[in-house]
C-alpha positions in Angstrom: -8.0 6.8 9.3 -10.6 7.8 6.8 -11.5 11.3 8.4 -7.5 11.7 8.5 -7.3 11.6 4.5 -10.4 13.7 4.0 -9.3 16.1 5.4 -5.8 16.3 4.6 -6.9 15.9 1.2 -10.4 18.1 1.2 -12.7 15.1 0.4 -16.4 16.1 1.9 -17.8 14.6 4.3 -20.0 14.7 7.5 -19.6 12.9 11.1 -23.2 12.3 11.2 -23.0 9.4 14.2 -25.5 6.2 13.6 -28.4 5.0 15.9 -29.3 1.6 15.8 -33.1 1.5 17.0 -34.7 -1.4 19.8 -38.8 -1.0 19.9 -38.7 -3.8 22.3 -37.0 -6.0 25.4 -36.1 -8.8 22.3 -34.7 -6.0 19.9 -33.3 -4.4 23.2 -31.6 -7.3 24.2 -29.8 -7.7 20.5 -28.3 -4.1 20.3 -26.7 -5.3 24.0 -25.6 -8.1 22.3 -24.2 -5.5 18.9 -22.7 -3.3 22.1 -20.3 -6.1 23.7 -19.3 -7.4 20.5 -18.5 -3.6 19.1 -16.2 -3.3 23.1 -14.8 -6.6 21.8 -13.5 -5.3 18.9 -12.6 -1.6 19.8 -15.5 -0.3 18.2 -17.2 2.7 20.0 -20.8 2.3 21.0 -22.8 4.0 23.3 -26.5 3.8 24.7 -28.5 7.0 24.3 -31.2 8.0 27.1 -34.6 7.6 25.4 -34.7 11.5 26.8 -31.8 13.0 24.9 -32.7 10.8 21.7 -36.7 12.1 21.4 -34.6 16.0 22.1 -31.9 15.3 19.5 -34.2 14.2 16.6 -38.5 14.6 17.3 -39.1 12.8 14.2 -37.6 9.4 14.9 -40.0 7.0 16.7 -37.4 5.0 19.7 -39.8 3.2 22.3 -36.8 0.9 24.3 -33.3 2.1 23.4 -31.1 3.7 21.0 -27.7 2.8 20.5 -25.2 5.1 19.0 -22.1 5.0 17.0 -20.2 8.3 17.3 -17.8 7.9 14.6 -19.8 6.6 11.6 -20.4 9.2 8.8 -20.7 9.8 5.2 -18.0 10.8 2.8 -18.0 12.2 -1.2 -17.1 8.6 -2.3 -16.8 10.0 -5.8 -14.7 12.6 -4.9 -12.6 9.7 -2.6 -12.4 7.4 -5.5 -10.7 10.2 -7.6 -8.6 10.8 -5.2 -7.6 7.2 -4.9 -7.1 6.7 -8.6 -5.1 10.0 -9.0 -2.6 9.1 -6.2 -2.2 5.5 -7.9 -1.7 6.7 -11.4 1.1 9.7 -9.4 2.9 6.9 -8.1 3.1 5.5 -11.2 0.4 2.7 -11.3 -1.4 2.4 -14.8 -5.5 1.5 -14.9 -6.8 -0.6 -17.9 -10.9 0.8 -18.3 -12.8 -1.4 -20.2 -10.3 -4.5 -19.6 -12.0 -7.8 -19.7 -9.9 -10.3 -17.3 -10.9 -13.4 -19.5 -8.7 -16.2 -17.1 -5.8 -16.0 -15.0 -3.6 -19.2 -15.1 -1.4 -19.6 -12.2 2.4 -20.6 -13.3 3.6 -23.5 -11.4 1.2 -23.0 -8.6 2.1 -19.3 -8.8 5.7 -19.9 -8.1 6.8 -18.8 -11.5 3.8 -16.1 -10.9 -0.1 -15.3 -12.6 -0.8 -15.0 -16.6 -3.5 -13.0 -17.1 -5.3 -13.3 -20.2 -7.2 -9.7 -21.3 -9.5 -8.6 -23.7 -10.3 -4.8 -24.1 -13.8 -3.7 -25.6 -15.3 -4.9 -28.2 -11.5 -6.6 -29.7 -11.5 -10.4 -30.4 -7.9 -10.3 -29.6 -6.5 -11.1 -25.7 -3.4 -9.8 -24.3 -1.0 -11.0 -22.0 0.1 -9.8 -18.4 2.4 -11.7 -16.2 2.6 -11.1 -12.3 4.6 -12.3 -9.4 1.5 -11.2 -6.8 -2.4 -10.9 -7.4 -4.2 -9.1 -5.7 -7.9 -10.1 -6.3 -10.2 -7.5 -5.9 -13.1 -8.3 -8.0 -16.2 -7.4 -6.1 -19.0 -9.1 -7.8 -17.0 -11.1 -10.0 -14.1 -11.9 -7.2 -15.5 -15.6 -6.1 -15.9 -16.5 -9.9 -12.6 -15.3 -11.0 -11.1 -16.9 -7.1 -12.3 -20.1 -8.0 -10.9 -20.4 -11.6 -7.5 -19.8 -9.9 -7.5 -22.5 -6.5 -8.5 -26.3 -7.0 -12.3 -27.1 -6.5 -12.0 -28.2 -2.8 -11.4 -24.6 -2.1 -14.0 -23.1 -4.1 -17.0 -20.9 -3.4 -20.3 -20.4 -3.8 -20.9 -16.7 -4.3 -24.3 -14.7 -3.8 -25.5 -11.7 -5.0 -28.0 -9.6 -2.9 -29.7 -7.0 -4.6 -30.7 -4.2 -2.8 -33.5 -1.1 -3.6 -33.2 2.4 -2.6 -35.8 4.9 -2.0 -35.9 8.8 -2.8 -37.4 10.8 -0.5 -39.4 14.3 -2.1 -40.8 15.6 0.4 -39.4 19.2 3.2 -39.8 16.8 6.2 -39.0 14.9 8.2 -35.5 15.2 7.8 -33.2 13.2 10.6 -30.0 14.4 10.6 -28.6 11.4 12.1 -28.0 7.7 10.1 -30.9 5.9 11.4 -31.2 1.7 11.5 -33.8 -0.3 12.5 -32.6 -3.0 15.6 -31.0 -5.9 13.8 -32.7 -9.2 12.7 -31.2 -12.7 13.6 -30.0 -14.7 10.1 -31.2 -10.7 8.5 -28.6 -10.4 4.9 -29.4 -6.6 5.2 -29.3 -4.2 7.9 -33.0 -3.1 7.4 -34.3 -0.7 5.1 -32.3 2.1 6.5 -32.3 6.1 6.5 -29.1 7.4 4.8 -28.6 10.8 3.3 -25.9 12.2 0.9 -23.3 15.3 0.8 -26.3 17.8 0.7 -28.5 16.5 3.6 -30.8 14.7 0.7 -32.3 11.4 3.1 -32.8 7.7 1.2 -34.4 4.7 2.3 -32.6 1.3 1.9 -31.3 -0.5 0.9 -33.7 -4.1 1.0 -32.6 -8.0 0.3 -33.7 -9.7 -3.0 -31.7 -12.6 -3.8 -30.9 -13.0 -7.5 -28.5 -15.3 -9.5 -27.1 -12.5 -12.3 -24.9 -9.5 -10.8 -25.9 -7.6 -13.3 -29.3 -7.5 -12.6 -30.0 -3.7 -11.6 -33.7 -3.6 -12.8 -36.0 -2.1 -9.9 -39.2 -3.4 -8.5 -42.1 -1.4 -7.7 -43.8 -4.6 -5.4 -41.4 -4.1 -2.9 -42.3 -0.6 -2.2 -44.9 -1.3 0.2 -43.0 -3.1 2.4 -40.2 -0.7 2.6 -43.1 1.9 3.4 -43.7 -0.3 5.8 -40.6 -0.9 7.6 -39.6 2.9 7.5 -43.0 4.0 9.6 -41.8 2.0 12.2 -38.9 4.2 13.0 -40.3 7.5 11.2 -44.0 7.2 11.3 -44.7 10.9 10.2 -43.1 10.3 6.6 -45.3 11.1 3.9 -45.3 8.4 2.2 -46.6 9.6 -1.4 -43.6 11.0 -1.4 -41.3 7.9 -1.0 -40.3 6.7 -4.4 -38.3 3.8 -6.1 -34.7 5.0 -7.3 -32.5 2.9 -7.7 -30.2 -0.7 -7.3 -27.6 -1.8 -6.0 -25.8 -5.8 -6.0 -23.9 -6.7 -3.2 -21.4 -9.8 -3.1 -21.7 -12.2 -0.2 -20.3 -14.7 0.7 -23.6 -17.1 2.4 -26.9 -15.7 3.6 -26.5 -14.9 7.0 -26.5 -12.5 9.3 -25.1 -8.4 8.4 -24.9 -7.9 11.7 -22.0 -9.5 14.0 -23.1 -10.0 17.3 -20.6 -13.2 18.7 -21.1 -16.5 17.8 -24.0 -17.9 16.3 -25.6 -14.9 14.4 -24.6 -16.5 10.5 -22.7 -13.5 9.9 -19.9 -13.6 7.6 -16.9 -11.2 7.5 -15.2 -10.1 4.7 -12.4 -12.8 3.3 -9.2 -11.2 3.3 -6.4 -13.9 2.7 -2.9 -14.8 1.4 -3.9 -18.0 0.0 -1.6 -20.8 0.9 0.0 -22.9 -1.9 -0.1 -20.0 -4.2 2.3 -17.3 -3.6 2.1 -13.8 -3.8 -1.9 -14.2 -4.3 -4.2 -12.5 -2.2 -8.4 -12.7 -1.9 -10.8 -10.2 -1.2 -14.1 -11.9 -1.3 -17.4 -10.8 -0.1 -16.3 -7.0 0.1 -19.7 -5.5 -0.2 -20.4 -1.2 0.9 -18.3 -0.9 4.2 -15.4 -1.7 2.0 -15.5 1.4 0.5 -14.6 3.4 3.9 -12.3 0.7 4.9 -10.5 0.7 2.1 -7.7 2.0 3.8 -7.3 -0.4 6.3 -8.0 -2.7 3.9 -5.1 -1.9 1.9 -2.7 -1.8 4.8 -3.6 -5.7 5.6 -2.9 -6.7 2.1 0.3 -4.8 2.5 0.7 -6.4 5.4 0.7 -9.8 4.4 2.1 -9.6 1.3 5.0 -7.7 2.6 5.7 -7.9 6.1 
């Protein structure tokens, strides 16, 4: 859906495929685990021979098996955001920057519809807006503002993980290919990963600190070593003088389980996406952390979808 848009609508981006790396029979026997589950769900996945993967890319270190999506890539997300905000505003949707949502007060159980109370800047002063159908979208802030709207036995806890990235200096080794470590059971993160942007540039990360304030974007230089660490394993001839601390990011989840769904039992937790019932024309999206940028179309065709249909 997403490679359809870009390039109808010349957004860059690159079909890089993903390989999910086993070092071992235990890590082995998860990514056949990640394998069914992706069949399960429609999801291509394929196992590469140890052979082709050492031929395809030297640098990467695969001892037991490689697992590859085909259709995972990278996209210009600025240049998609911009996109998406210029077709809202042409089909006649306004954006409020700077808008503080300060509470949102249901009207008869959202029968009569949503208040929302709005401050802009640095103004004392709230506005009004009235709504027959929310559409709560927060990201960070979405359990917080969720649970000021539905009665306290349907509220949530939410959690923030924070995670580090790593900039990379150095000619080589340069994969051209997404790499991932083999997922760990009850893991929040999917490893401290290699990524790259638009012009081949490669990053490390991100990690999995817990912290209590979404706005927390300091950086930590004591969890370098362990990222150094963790990347060797799957590209042991990176220079690693030349592996820095960049930058953060917070992602909202919704427990601290598993980032990987394998079946039942691995603690994962998908994203909420949900017409909640007693309140009408209200809709959640909690726990929408990076893949929701790429699925954002999909994403938007569910709401549609049950609001709508």
């Amino acid at each position: 859906m997403i490679y359809d848009l870009c390039e109808k609508q010349n957004i860059p981006y690159r079909n890089t495929k993903k390989w999910i790396l086993a070092q071992n029979s235990e890590q082995h026997e998860k990514l056949m685990r990640t394998h069914e589950f992706t069949k399960s769900i429609g999801v291509p996945t394929h196992f590469v021979p140890l052979s082709e993967a050492h031929e395809r890319e030297p640098d990467v270190r695969v001892t037991e098996a490689c697992l590859e999506s085909p259709t995972t890539g990278i996209i210009d997300s600025h240049a998609y955001m911009s996109y998406l905000e210029s077709d809202f505003q042409g089909s006649g949707g306004d954006i409020a920057n700077h808008t503080l949502v300060e509470s949102i007060e249901p009207i008869d159980f959202g029968t009569g519809g949503y208040r929302i109370h709005t401050r802009t800047g640095s103004s004392k002063e709230t506005d009004k807006i009235t709504t027959d159908t929310l559409i709560n979208s927060a990201g960070l802030f979405a359990v917080p503002l969720s649970n000021s709207i539905l009665p306290s036995s349907r509220h949530m806890k939410p959690y923030y993980a924070k995670g580090s990235y790593y900039s990379y200096s150095a000619a080589g080794p340069r994969p051209q290919t997404l790499i991932y470590p083999a997922p760990t059971t009850g893991a929040a993160g999917l490893g401290t990963h290699l990524t790259m942007d638009m012009t081949g540039a490669i990053r490390f990360g991100p990690d999995v600190e817990w912290v209590d304030d979404p706005t927390d974007y300091s950086v930590n230089e004591e969890r370098l070593p362990a990222a150094l660490d963790a990347i060797e394993t799957y590209l042991p001839s990176i220079r690693r003088e030349k592996v820095a601390l960049d930058y953060s990011g917070i992602r909202p989840k919704l427990g601290r389980g598993g980032a990987v769904a394998s079946g039942k039992g691995d603690g994962f937790s998908d994203f909420y996406i949900k017409k909640e019932d007693g309140f009408p024309g209200f809709v959640n999206l909690l726990g929408i952390e990076s893949p929701g940028l790429t699925s954002s179309l999909a994403i938007a065709d569910m709401v549609d979808e049950l609001l709508y249909k």
